[in-house]
DRENGUSE-665737 format. One record per residue (C-alpha): x, y, z. Coordinates in steps of 0.2 Angstrom, whole numbers, plus 5000, padded with zeros to 4 digits. Last residue first. Layout:
<nodes>
+------+------+------+
:   c1 :   c2 :   c3 :
+------+------+------+
:    X :    Y :    Z :
...
+------+------+------+
</nodes>
This chain:
<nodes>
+------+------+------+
:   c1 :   c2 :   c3 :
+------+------+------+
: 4810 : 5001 : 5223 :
: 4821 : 4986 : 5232 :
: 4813 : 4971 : 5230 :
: 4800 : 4976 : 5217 :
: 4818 : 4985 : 5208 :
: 4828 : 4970 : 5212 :
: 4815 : 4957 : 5208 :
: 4814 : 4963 : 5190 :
: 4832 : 4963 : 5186 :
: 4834 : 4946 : 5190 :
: 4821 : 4940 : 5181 :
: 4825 : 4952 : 5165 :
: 4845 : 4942 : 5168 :
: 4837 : 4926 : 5169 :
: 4826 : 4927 : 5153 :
: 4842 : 4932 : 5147 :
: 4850 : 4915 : 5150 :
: 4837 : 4907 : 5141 :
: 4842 : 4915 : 5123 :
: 4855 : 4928 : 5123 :
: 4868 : 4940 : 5138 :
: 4875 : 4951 : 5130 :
: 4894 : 4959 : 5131 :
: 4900 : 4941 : 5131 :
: 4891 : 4927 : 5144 :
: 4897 : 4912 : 5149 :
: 4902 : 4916 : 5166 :
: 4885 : 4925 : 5167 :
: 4891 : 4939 : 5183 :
: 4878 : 4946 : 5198 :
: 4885 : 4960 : 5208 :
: 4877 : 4970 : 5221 :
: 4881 : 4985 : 5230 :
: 4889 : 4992 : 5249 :
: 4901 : 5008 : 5248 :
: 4914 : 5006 : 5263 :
: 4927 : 5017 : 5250 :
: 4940 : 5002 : 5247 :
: 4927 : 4991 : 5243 :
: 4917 : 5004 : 5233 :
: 4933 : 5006 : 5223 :
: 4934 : 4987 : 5222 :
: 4917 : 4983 : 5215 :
: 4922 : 4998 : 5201 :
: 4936 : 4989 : 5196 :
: 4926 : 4975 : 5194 :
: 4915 : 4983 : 5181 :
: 4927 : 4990 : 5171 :
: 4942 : 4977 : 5171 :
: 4928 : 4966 : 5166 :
: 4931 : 4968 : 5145 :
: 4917 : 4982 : 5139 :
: 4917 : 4973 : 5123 :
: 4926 : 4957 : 5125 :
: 4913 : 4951 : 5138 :
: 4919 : 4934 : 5145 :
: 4911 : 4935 : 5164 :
: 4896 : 4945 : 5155 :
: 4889 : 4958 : 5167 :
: 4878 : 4963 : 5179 :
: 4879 : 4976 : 5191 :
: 4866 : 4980 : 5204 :
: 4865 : 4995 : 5214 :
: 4854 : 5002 : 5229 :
: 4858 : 5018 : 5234 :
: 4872 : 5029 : 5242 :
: 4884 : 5029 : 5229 :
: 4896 : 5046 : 5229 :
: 4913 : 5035 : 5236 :
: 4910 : 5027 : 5219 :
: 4910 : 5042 : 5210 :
: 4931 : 5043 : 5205 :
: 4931 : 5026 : 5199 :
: 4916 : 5031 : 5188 :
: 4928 : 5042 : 5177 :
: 4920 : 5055 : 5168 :
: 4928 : 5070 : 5177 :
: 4945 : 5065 : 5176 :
: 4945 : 5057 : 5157 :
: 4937 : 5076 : 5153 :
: 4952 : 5083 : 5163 :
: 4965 : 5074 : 5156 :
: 4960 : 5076 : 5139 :
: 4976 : 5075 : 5127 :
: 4984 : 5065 : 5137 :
: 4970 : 5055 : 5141 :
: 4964 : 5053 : 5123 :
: 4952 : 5060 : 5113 :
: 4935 : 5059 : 5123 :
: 4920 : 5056 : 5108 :
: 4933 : 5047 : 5094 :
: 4946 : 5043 : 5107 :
: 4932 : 5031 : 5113 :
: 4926 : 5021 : 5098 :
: 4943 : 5020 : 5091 :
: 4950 : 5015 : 5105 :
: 4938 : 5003 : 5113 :
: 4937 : 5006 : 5130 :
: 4949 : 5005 : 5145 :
: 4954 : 5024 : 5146 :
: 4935 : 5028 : 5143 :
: 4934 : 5027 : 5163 :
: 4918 : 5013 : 5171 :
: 4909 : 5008 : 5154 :
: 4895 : 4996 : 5161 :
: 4890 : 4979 : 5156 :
: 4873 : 4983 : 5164 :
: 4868 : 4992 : 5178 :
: 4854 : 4991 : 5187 :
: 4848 : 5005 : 5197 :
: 4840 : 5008 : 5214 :
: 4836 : 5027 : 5222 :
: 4839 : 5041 : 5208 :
: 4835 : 5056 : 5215 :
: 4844 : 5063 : 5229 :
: 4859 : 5052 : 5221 :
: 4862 : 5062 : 5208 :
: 4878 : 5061 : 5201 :
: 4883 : 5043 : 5209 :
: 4864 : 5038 : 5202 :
: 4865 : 5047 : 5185 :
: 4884 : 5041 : 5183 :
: 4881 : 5024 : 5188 :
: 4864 : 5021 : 5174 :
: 4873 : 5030 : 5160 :
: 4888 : 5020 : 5161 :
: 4876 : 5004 : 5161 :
: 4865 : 5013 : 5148 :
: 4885 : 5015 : 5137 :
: 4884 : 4996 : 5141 :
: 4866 : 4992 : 5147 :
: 4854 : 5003 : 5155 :
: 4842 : 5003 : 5170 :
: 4836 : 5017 : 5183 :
: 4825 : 5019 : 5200 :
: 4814 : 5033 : 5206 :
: 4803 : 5031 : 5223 :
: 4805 : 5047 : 5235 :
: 4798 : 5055 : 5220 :
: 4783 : 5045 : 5220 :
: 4776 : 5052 : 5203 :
: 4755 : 5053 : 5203 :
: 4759 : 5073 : 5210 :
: 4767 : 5077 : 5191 :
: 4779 : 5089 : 5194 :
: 4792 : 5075 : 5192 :
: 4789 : 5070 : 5173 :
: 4796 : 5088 : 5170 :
: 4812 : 5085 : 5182 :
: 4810 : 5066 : 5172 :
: 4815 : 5077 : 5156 :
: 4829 : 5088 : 5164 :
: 4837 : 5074 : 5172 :
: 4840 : 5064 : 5155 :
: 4845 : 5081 : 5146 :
: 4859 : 5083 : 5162 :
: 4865 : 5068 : 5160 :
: 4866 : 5064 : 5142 :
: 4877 : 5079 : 5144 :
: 4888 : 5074 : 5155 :
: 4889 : 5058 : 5148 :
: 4905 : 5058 : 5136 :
: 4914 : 5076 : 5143 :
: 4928 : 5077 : 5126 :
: 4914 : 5080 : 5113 :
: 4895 : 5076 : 5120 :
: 4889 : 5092 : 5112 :
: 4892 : 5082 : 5095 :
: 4879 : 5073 : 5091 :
: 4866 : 5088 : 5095 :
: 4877 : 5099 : 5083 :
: 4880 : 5089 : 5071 :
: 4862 : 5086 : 5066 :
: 4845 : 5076 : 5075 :
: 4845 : 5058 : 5068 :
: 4855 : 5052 : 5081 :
: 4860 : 5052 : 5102 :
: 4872 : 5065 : 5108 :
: 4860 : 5075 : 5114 :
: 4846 : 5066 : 5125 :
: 4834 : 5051 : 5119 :
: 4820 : 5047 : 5133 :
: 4814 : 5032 : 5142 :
: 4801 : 5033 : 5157 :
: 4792 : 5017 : 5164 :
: 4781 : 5023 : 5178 :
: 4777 : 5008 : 5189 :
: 4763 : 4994 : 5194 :
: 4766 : 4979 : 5190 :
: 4759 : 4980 : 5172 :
: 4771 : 4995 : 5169 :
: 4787 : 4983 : 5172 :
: 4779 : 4971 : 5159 :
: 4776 : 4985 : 5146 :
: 4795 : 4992 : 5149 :
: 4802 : 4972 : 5147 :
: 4790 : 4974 : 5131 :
: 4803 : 4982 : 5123 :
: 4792 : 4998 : 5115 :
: 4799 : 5006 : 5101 :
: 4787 : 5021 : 5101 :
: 4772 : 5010 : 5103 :
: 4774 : 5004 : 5085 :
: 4786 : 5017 : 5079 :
: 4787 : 5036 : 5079 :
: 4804 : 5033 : 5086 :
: 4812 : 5034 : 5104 :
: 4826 : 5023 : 5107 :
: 4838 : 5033 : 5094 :
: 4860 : 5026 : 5095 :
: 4872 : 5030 : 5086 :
: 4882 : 5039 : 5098 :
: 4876 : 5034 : 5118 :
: 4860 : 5039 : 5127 :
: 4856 : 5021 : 5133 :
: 4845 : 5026 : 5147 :
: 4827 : 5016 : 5155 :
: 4820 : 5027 : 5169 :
: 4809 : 5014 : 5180 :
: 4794 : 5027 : 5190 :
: 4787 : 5023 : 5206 :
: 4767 : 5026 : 5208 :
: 4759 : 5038 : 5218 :
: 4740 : 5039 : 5218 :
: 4727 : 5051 : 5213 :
: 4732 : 5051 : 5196 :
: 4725 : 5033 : 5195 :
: 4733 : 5021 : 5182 :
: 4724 : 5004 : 5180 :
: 4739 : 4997 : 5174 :
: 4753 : 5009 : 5177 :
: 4758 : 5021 : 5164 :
: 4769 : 5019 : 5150 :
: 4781 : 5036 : 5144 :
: 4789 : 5037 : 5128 :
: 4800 : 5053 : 5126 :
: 4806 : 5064 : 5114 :
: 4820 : 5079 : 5117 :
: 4817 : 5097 : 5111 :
: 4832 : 5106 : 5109 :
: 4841 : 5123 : 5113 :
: 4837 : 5125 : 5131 :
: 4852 : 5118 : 5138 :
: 4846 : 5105 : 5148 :
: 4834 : 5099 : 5133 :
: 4816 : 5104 : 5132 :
: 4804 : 5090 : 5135 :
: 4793 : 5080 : 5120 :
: 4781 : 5069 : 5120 :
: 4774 : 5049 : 5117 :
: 4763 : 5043 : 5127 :
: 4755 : 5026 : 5135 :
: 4741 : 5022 : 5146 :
: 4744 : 5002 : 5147 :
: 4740 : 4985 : 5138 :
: 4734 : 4970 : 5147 :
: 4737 : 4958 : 5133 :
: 4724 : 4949 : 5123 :
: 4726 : 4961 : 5109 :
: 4746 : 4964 : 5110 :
: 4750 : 4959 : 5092 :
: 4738 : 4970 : 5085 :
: 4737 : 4964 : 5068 :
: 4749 : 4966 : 5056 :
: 4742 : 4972 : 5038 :
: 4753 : 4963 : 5023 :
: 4752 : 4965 : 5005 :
: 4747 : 4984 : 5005 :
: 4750 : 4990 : 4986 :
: 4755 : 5007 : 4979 :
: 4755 : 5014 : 4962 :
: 4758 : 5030 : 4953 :
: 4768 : 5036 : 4966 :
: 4785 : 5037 : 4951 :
: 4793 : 5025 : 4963 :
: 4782 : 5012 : 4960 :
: 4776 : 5004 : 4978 :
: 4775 : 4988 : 4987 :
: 4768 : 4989 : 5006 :
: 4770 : 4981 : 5022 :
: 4761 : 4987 : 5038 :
: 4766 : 4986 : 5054 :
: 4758 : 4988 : 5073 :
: 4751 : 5005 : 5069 :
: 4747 : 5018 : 5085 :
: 4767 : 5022 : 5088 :
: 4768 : 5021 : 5069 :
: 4774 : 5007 : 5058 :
: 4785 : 5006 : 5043 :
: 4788 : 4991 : 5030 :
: 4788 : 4998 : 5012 :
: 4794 : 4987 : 4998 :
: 4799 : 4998 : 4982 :
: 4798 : 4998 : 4965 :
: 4806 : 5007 : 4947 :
: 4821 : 5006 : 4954 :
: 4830 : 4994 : 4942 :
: 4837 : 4983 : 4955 :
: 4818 : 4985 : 4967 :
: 4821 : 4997 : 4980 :
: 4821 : 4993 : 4998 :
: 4813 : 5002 : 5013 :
: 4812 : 5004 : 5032 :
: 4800 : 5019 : 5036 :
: 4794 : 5025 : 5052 :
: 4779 : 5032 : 5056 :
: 4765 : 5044 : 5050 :
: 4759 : 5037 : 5032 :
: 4767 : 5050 : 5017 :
: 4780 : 5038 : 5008 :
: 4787 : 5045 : 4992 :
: 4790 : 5062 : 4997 :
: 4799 : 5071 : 4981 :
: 4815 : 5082 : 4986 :
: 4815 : 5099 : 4977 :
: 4823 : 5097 : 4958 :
: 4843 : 5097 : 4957 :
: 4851 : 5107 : 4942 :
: 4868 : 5100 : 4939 :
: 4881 : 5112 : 4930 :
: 4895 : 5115 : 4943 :
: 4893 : 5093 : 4945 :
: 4896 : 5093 : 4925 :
: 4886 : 5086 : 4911 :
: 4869 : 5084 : 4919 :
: 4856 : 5076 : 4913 :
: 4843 : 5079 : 4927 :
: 4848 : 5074 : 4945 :
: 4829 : 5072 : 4949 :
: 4829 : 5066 : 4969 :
: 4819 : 5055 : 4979 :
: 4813 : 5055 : 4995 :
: 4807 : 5039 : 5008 :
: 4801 : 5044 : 5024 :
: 4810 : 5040 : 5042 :
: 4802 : 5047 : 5057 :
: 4806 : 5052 : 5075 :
: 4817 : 5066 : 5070 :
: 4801 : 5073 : 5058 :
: 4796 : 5076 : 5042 :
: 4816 : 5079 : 5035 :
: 4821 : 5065 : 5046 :
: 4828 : 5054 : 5030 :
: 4828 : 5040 : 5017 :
: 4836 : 5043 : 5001 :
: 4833 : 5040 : 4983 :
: 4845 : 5050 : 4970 :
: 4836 : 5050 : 4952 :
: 4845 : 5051 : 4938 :
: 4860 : 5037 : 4937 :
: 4847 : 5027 : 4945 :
: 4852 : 5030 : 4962 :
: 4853 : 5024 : 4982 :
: 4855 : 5029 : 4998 :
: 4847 : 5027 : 5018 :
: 4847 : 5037 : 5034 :
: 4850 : 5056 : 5029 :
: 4851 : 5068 : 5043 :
: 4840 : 5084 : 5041 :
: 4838 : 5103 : 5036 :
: 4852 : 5102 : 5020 :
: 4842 : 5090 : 5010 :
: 4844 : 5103 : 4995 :
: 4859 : 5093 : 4988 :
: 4876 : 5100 : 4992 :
: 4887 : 5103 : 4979 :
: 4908 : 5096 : 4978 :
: 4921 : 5097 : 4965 :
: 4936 : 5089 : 4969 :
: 4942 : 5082 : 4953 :
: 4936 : 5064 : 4957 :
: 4917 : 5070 : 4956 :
: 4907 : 5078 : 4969 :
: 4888 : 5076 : 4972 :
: 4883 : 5081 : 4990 :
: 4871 : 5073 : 5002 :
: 4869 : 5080 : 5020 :
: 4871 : 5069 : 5036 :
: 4867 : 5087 : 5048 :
: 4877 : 5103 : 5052 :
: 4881 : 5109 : 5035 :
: 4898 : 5106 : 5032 :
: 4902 : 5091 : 5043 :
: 4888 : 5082 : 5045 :
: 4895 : 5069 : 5028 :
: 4888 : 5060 : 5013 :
: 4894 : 5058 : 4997 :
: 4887 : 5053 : 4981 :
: 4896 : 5050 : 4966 :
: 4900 : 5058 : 4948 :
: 4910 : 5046 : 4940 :
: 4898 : 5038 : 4928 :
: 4888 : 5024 : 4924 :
: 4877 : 5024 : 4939 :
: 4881 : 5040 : 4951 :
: 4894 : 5031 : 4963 :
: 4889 : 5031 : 4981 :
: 4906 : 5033 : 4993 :
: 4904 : 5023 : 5005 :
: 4894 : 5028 : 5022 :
: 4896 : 5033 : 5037 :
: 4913 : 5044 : 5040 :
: 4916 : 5051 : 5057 :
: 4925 : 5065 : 5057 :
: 4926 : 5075 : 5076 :
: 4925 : 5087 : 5090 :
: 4939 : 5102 : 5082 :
: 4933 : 5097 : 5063 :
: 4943 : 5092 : 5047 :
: 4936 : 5086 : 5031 :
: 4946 : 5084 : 5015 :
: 4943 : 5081 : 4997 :
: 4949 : 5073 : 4980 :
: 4967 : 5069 : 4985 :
: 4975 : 5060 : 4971 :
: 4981 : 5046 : 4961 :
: 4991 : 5035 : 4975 :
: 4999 : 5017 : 4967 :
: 4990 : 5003 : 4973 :
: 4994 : 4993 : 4960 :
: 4980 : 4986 : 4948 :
: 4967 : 4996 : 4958 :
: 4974 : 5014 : 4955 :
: 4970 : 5026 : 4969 :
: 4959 : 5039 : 4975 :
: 4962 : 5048 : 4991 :
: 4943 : 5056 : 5003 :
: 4957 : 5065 : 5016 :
: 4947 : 5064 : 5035 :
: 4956 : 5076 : 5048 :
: 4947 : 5076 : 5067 :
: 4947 : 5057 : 5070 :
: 4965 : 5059 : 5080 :
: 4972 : 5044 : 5073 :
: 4969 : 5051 : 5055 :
: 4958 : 5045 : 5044 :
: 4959 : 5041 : 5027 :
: 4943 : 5037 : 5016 :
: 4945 : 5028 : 5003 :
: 4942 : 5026 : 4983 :
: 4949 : 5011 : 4971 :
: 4951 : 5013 : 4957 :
: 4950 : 5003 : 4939 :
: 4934 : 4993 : 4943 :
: 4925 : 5002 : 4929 :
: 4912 : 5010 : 4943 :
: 4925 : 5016 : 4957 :
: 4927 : 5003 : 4970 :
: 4926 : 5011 : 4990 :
: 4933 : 5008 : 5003 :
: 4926 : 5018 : 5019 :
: 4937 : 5020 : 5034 :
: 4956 : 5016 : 5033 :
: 4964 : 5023 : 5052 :
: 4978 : 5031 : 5051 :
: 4993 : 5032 : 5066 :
: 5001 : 5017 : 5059 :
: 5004 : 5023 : 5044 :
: 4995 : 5025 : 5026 :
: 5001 : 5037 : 5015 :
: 5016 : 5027 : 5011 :
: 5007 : 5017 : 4998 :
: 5000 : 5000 : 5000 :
+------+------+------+
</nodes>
């Protein structure tokens, strides 16, 4: 390979050109703050050219491969780091680069015709997908290409997963909506024509199904509405006072509220309801589908954020006299296991029993790529890495916490989580622990229906 690539780069996207004679990557430096897009020839590696470049102070995170326009050079590329969300752009290998009119939301899903650019995105809503297409024209030159205004093939409330046919003519649409189970349809892609092959029926007809909604609360900071699903007790009475579950993952990549079937719903959420508590789950900055600027306020201080917008929204939830506030508990897995130890070492007035799942304890231990992506590194960062250690909080625990995680997780390895056991040794702080020996980052199949048991009882035992 050529002497671009060292041992401080990281290759991202690979890419095949459309007559098979380059090869097109993505470079990125150790850092993750400077991207180079390089072309090079595929018979021997030898370097062609640098087509473009991103740089940003937080980071470059490239998605996708590059998108080659059918027949021709002319691709599609996406990035957030021009226009603050996962814009489109045609380039070609000269370096010229436009940006699509999609400039107001992040772009989920990509395809072409060598006319027509199909995408999926959150121009409707955050919480929704819709399928959009493109007219590219017949253009001769990217400086000369006239773009028509996005076409909205998919108009039912909901979220949209779909697949276009090889000549894309068709589509298959599957999408649901927080009141629709699921529906299938295929469609043309001119609108002209639209068939339902599949209707599901309500899957949870002879269940005892709560009160549920789905809202919005104003981030911490003021800038950003955040969504919510909330479940309600069976048989709710505003009169009483019930204790509420907050389920967190809040990490990068990651959405739990859509405007999908009961808003995403895992039916662990509609069984802890049944019994009789709130069940609160909320997305904060740095989760998706919402522009660079919400993904990105997590840079260098991973959780603090998510923090602060998590504890705004049950705040809100709070003022309502049917929430036990003496009563709150929380739950997440990996970066909700992280989530779940900083909210109850950071506010432990409010947060009473947790669950903690394969938990991050100090970013120094993760995944390098992963976490010198959001946190640098600790040379570079030593205060960041300082406050977001949960080595440091342990003393701070004063509810009830259970850990669990997998005895062979190759993810979060066990250095985290039992590091942690031995700070609250060292500090006089009393918790729980439960390992699977068998278990990786996840625990699957029967063993899981342990785990949800186990998780269960500690919150009717303890909450």
């Amino acid at each position: 390979m050529p002497t671009e690539f060292t041992d401080e780069r990281y290759l991202t996207c690979v890419t095949w050109g459309p007559d098979d004679k380059y090869i097109f990557i993505q470079v990125l430096d150790r850092e993750q703050h400077h991207m180079v897009l390089n072309q090079y020839r595929a018979d021997d590696g030898s370097y062609v050219r640098t087509i473009l470049s991103e740089d940003n102070s937080a980071w470059v995170e490239p998605r996708e491969p590059l998108h080659f326009i059918q027949g021709r050079y002319e691709f599609l590329y996406e990035t957030d780091n021009r226009h603050g969300h996962h814009n489109l752009y045609l380039c070609d290998t000269l370096g010229n680069i436009r940006v699509l009119p999609t400039a107001t939301a992040d772009i989920q899903y990509i395809d072409n015709d060598g006319r027509w650019v199909y995408y999926t995105s959150a121009e409707v809503s955050p919480i929704q997908n819709h399928l959009f297409r493109m007219d590219l024209g017949k253009f001769k030159s990217v400086k000369k290409a006239r773009f028509s205004k996005p076409q909205r093939l998919t108009w039912e409330e909901g979220w949209h997963m779909v697949q276009l046919s090889p000549d894309k003519t068709r589509f298959l649409d599957r999408w649901s909506s927080f009141n629709v189970p699921g529906k299938i349809a295929v469609r043309s892609t001119d609108g002209k024509q639209s068939e339902i092959l599949f209707e599901s029926p309500d899957p949870l007809e002879n269940y005892a199904c709560c009160e549920m909604e789905l809202g919005t609360v104003p981030s911490a900071d003021g800038k950003f509405l955040n969504y919510y699903r909330l479940y309600k007790p069976l048989g709710f009475d505003p009169a009483k006072k019930y204790p509420t579950i907050v389920y967190v993952y809040g990490g990068p990549h990651s959405q739990m509220v859509r405007d999908s079937w009961l808003g995403g719903v895992r039916m662990w959420e509609m069984l802890m309801a049944q019994k009789g508590y709130v069940v609160y789950v909320q997305d904060n900055r740095g989760t998706s589908n919402r522009g660079a600027e919400f993904e990105k306020a997590i840079n260098r201080r991973c959780g603090q954020a998510e923090m602060a917008d998590q504890v705004a929204g049950l705040r809100e939830l709070m003022k309502n006299p049917w929430v036990d506030q003496d009563r709150i508990g929380v739950h997440g897995w990996s970066y909700g296991g992280f989530m779940t130890i900083s909210l109850m070492t950071n506010y432990p007035e409010i947060f009473k029993v947790g669950v903690a799942g394969g938990p991050v304890i100090d970013w120094k231990w993760y995944e390098v790529m992963y976490g010198e992506r959001y946190m640098d590194t600790p040379e570079t960062n030593p205060e960041g890495f300082e406050q977001t250690s949960l080595i440091n909080k342990a003393a701070d625990l004063k509810g009830k916490l259970l850990i669990c995680q997998g005895a062979i997780d190759n993810t979060v390895v066990w250095e985290h989580s039992l590091s942690f056991v031995q700070k609250c040794i060292e500090e006089g702080v009393q918790l729980d622990y439960f390992p699977y020996p068998l278990s990786e980052h996840n625990v699957h199949g029967k063993w899981r229906v342990h785990l949800m048991t186990k998780v269960t009882d500690y919150f009717d035992l303890y909450l």
